[in-house]
Structures are given as C-alpha cells and as structure tokens.
C-alpha positions in Angstrom: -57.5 -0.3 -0.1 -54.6 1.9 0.4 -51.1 1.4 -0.7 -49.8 -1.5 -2.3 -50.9 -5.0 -2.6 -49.7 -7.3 0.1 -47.4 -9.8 -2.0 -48.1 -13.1 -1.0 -45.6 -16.4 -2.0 -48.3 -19.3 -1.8 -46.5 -22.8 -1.6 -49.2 -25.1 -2.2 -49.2 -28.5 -4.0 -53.2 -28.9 -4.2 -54.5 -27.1 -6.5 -58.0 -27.1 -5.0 -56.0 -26.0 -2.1 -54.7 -23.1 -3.7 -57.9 -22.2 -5.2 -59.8 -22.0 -2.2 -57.1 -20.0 -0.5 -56.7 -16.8 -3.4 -60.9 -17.3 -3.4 -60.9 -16.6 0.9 -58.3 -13.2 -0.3 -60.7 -11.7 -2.4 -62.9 -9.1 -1.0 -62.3 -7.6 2.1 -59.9 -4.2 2.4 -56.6 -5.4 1.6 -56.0 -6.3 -1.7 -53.4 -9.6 -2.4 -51.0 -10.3 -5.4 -50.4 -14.4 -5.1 -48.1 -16.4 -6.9 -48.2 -20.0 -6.1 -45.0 -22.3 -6.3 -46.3 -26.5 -6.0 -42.8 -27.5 -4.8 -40.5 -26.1 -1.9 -37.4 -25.9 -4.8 -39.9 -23.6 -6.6 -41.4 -21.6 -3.8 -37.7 -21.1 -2.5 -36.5 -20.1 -6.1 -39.1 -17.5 -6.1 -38.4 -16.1 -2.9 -35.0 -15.8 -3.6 -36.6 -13.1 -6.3 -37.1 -11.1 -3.3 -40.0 -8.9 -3.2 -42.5 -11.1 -1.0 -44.5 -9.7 1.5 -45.2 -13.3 3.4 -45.1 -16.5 2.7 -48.2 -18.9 2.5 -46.7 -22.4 3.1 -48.3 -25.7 3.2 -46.4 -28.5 5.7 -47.3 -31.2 2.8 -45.4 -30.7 -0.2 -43.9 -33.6 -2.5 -40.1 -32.1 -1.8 -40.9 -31.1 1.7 -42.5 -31.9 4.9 -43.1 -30.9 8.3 -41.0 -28.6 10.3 -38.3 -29.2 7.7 -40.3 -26.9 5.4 -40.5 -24.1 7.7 -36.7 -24.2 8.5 -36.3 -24.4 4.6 -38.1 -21.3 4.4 -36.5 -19.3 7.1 -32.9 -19.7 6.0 -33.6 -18.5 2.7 -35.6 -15.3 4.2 -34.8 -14.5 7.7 -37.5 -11.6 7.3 -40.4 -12.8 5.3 -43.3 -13.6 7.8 -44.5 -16.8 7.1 -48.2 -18.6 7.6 -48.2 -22.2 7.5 -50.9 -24.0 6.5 -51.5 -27.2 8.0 -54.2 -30.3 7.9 -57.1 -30.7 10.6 -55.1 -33.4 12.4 -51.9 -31.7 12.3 -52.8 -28.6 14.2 -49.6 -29.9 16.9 -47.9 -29.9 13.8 -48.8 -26.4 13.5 -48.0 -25.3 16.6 -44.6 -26.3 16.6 -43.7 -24.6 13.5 -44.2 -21.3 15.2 -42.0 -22.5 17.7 -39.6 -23.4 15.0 -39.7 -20.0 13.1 -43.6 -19.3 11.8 -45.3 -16.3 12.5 -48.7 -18.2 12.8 -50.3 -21.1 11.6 -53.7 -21.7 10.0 -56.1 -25.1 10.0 -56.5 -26.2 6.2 -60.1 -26.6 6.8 -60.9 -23.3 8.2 -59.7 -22.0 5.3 -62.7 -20.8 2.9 -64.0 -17.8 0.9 -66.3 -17.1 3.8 -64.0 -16.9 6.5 -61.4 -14.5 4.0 -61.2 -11.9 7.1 -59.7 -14.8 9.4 -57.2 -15.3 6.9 -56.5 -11.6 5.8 -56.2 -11.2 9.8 -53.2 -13.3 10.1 -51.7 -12.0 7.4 -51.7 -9.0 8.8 -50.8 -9.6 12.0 -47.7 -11.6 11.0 -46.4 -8.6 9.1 -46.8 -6.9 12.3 -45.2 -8.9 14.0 -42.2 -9.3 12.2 -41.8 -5.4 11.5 -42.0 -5.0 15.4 -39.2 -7.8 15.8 -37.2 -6.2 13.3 -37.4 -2.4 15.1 -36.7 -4.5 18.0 -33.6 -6.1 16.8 -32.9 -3.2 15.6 -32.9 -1.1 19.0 -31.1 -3.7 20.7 -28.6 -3.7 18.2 -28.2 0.2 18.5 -28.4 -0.1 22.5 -25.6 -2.5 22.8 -23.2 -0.5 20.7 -24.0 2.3 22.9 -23.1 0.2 26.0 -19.7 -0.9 24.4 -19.1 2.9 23.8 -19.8 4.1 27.2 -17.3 1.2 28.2 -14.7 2.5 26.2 -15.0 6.0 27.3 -15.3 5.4 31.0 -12.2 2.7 30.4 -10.4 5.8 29.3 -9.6 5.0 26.0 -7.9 7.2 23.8 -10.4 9.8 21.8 -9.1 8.8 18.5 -9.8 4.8 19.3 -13.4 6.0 20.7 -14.2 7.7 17.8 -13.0 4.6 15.5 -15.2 2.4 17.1 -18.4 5.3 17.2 -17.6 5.6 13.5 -17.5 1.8 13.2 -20.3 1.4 15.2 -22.8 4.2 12.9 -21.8 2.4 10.2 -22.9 -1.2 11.1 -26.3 0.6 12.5 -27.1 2.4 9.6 -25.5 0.3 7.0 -23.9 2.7 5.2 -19.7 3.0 3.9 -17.3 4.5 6.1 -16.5 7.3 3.8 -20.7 8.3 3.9 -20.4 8.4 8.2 -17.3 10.1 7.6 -19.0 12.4 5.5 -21.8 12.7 8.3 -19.4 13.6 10.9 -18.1 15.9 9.2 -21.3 18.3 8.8 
C-alpha cells in the first residue's frame, strides 16, 4: 500500500452491519481508516470535520431514510464520493440514489470479508469518478471564461475593461486574491 489510507465516513446503524463491512476492508492493497457515525446528525457532524475520503452510507438509519439520506449527504459535501449501501430488496432503491447524487451503490448482502475486493473496487472507482468530474468542472469552468473573453475582445472592448475581466476571471479559476493575480501579472 502506497500513500495514505483512504478515509472512509461509515454511516451505519447495525452494528453487525458495520462489522462485517470494516472486516470485507481488511486485506487487500489499499489500506482504510473507518469511523462509523449510527445516525445521519452524527455522520453529517463528522463530515462537516472535513477530511473524508468517501462516504459509506446506509439508506436505513433511525434519523434518515431513503433518497432523503443521500440528498442529506450531498448538500453537506458536494465533493465527497459517496457508496450507499442498501438491503437485498431495495436494490431500485439503490439505483435511484445514484441518479439522485451517489457515486455507486452496493447490495447489503453482498457485502462480506470474502468479497472485500468488490467493495475496495467501488471505493475506488467512486473516487475516480468524482476526481474526473471535478477536473471536468473544472475545464469547463476555465473554457467558458475563455469564451466570454474572446467575446469581449472581438466586441471591441476597451483593453483596460478586458484585462479587468481576465484578471477577474484568473482569479475565480485559481481561487486566489486579486492582489496575488496582480502580482502574477506583473512577473
């Protein structure tokens, strides 16, 4: 295993649940750190902590239920991949909550120590996934600010007004001050 552990936010209200699913992360070549939060107030307090790497979130809890959960989830971390974890008879159920925002869903009864690679695989892939939706959010964001500056300059505006908005415009990309892309263009 190289690098870090993958940080794991496990919302589960069964214990036994819980226990079979840090049992099915041992072993294999990544290596997990899992905290596990029984209600959605305390999985979403712990999130809030920041630092997760994906959430682990069960569709049954006493606070939460259902696609509610995942929604619940998603506006507290718009970045944090999450698996959900649903029953055998709610596998619609899990469908529908990567329509609704999941990254994928797993059966409840698939889940077992033996079968650790299937789960370590969709962990993996739904961190994937979201870093490849975020680089393409991200290009998209940074190809449409190019198109509004070509507008500008082919409108004719005047260079001081262009080079507000390209300095506006680095700024919101990189995130930064305007005094640091000031400083940039400068150099």
């Amino acid at each position: 295993m190289v690098g870090r552990p993958i940080r794991v936010l496990h919302v589960e209200d069964s214990p036994g649940d819980a226990r079979l699913l840090r049992e099915a992360l041992k072993g294999g070549r990544l290596a997990f750190e899992i905290e596990c939060a029984d209600t959605m107030v305390g999985g979403l307090e712990r999130l809030a902590a920041g630092g997760w790497d994906v959430v682990l979130l069960d569709l049954a809890l006493p606070d939460s239920s259902g696609l509610e959960s995942v929604s619940r989830v998603r506006a507290a971390s718009a970045d944090v991949p999450i698996v959900v974890l649903t029953g055998l008879e709610d596998e619609a159920l899990g469908l529908a909550a990567v329509q609704g925002g999941a990254d994928d869903y797993l059966v409840k009864g698939e889940v077992k120590p033996a079968l650790g690679s299937m789960i370590q695989r969709s962990v993996r892939h739904s961190l994937e996934r979201r870093r490849l939706r975020v680089q393409l959010e991200t290009r998209e964001r940074q190809q449409r600010a190019a198109a509004e500056l070509e507008r500008c300059a082919l409108d004719g505006c005047e260079l001081e007004d262009l080079f507000s908005r390209a300095v506006e415009t680095v700024r919101q990309v990189l995130g930064v001050e305007y005094a640091k892309v000031l400083e940039l263009s400068l150099d």
